[in-house]
C-alpha positions, 0 to 999 in steps of 0.5 A: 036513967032507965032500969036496963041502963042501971042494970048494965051498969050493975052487970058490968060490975060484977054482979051475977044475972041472978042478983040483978032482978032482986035488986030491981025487982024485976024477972031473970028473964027480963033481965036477959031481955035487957042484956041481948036487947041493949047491953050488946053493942057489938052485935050486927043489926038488920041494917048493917053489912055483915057478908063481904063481896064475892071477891074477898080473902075468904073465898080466894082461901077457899079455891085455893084449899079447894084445888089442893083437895082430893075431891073430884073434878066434878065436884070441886066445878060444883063449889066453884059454880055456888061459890059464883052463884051462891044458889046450891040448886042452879049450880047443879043444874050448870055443873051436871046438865040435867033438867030442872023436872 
């Protein structure tokens, strides 16, 4: 069994980041090394989807707030146009007419 596999076993335990390097011998900052590296299995990874497609429940939940709003007929075109395109410069652009310059 690796060092940060024991440590995890230790950490899950109960015992404090502090305690562990004095038992292993090794730094804090090695140790919180290990935790962020190996213990957290829930966190998303490079490879994984973690954004929804544009159609999902968040985005209909944001047009509906949106149309309930007091912002302008202007500006609520502009959330709409980077909800479509996720591109805040190219949305202005579309809603407002004017140039690239």
């Amino acid at each position: 069994m690796k060092k940060y596999e024991e440590d995890e076993k230790d950490f899950q335990g109960g015992m404090n980041l502090a305690e562990i390097p004095g038992k292993y011998g090794v730094s804090v900052s090695t140790v919180r090394s290990w935790k962020s590296r190996h213990w957290q299995k829930d966190v998303a990874t490079k490879t994984q989807r973690v954004a929804k497609d544009a159609t999902s429940k968040p985005t209909e939940k944001a047009i509906q707030e949106l149309s309930e709003s007091d912002i302008n007929d202007r500006r609520k075109a502009f959330v709409l146009e980077f909800l479509r395109t996720s591109n805040a410069t190219q949305s202005y652009i579309n809603v407002y007419g004017v140039d690239k310059g």
